[in-house]
C-alpha positions as CSV (number, residue, x, y, z in Angstrom):
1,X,16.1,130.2,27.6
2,X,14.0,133.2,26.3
3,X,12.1,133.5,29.8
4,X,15.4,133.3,31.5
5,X,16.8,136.3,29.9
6,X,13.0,138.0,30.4
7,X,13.2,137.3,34.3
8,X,16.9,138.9,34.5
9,X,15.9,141.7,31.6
10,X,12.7,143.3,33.1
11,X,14.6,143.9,36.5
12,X,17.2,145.7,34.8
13,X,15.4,147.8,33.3
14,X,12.6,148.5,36.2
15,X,16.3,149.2,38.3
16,X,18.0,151.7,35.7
17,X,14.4,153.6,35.6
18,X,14.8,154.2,39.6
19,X,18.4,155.2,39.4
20,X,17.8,157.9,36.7
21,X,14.5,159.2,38.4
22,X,16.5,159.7,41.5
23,X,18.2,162.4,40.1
24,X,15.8,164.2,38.9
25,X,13.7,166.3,41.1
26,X,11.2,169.1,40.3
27,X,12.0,171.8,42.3
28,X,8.3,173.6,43.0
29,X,8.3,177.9,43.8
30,X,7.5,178.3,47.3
31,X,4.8,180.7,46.0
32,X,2.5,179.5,43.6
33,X,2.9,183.0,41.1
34,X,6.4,182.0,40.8
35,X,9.4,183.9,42.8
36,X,10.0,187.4,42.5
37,X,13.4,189.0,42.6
38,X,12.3,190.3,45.9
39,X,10.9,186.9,47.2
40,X,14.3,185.3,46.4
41,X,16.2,188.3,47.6
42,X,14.7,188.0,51.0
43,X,15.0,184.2,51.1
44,X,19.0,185.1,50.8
45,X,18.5,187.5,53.6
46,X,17.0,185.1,55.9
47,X,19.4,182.8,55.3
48,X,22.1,185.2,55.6
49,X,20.4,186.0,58.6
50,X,20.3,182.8,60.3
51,X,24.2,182.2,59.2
52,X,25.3,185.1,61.0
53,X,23.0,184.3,64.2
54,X,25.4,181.3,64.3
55,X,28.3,183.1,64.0
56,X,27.6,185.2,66.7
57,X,26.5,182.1,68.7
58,X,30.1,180.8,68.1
59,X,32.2,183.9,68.8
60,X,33.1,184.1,64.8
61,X,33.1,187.6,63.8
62,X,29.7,187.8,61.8
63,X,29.3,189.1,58.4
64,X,26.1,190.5,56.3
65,X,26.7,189.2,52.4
66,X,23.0,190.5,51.3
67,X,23.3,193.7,49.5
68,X,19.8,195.1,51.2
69,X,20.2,198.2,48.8
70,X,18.1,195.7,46.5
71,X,15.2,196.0,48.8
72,X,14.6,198.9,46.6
73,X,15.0,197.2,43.0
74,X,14.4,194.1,43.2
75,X,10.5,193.5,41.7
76,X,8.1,192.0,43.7
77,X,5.6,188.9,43.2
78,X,3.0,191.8,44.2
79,X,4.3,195.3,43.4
80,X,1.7,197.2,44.4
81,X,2.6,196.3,47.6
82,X,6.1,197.3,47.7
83,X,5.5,200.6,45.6
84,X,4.7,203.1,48.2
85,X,6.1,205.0,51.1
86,X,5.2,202.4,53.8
87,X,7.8,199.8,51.9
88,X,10.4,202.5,51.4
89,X,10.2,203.2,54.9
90,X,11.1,200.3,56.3
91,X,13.3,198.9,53.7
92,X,15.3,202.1,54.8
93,X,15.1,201.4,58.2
94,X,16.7,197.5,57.2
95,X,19.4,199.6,55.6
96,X,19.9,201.2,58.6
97,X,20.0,198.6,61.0
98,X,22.3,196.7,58.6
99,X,25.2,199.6,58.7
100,X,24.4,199.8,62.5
101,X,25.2,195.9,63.4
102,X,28.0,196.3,60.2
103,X,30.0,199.0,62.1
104,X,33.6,198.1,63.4
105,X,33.3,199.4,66.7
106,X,29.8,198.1,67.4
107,X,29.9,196.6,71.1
108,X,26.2,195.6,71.1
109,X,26.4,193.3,68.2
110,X,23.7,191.2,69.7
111,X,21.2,194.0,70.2
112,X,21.9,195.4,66.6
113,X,21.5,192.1,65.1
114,X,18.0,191.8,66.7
115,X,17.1,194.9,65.8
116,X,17.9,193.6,62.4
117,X,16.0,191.3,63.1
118,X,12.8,193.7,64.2
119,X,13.0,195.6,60.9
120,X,12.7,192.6,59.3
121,X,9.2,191.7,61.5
122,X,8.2,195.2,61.3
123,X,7.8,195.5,57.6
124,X,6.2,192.0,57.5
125,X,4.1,193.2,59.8
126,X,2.4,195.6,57.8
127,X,3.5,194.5,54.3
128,X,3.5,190.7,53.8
129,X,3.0,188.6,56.8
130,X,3.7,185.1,55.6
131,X,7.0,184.9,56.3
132,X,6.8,185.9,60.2
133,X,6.9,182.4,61.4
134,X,10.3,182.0,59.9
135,X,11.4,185.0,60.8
136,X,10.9,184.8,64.1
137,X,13.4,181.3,64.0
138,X,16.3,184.7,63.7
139,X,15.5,185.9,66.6
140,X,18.2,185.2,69.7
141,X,16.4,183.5,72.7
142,X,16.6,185.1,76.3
143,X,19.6,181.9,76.9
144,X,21.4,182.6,73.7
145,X,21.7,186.5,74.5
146,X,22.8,185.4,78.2
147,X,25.4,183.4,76.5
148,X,26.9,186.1,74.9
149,X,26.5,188.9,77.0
150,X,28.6,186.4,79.1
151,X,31.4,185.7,77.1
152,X,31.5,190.0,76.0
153,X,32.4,190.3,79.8
């Protein structure tokens, strides 16, 4: 009787120890110092960035919900790197590009997005230049620019 109740017990018990492990996942930093303000801040911008790509793509009006003012504030996995006028430049020039593809009247959407886009590659560029692979994923192809300057006329 004992080794009956062993065969059904041990099962049990190896099954509840895999259902409550399943939960439980150790989320690893994508950077091995841990993530910086900035490196999460620009995570959010990249994914902001790809959201409103597809909002373009699908004719919704597109809208930035990254407050890129934080370029500035936000402290950095490296700061030496972000603490001089080379940075400040182009985080300015984000900024810039931001109100520019924000504007109401803005009947180039497409371009100012990818100029967005460029400001993002030309800091990385020179700054940081890890994340350019992913950033280029932002980028609308040749087709997908077609496909809109088709639909704007």
């Amino acid at each position: 009787m004992k080794y009956i109740h062993i065969r059904f017990l041990v099962p049990l018990m190896l099954f509840q120890l895999i259902i409550s492990s399943c939960g439980k996942k150790d989320v690893k930093p994508l950077n091995p110092n841990g993530d910086s303000e900035l490196a999460l801040l620009m995570r959010a911008m990249h994914e902001n960035g790809m959201d409103v790509k597809q909002q373009l793509l699908s004719g919704e009006q597109p809208e930035i919900t990254v407050d890129c003012q934080r370029l500035h504030t936000a402290k950095a996995t490296e700061p030496e790197k972000v603490a001089n006028p080379v940075y400040t430049g182009y985080a300015k020039a984000y900024e810039d590009a931001v109100k520019s593809f924000s504007q109401e009247y803005n009947a180039d959407r497409a371009g100012s997005y990818q100029s967005m886009v460029d400001a993002c590659m030309n800091c990385h560029r020179e700054v940081c230049p890890g994340p350019m692979v992913k950033i280029k994923k932002m980028y609308l192809s040749d087709q997908e620019l077609a496909s809109l300057v088709e639909v704007q006329e």
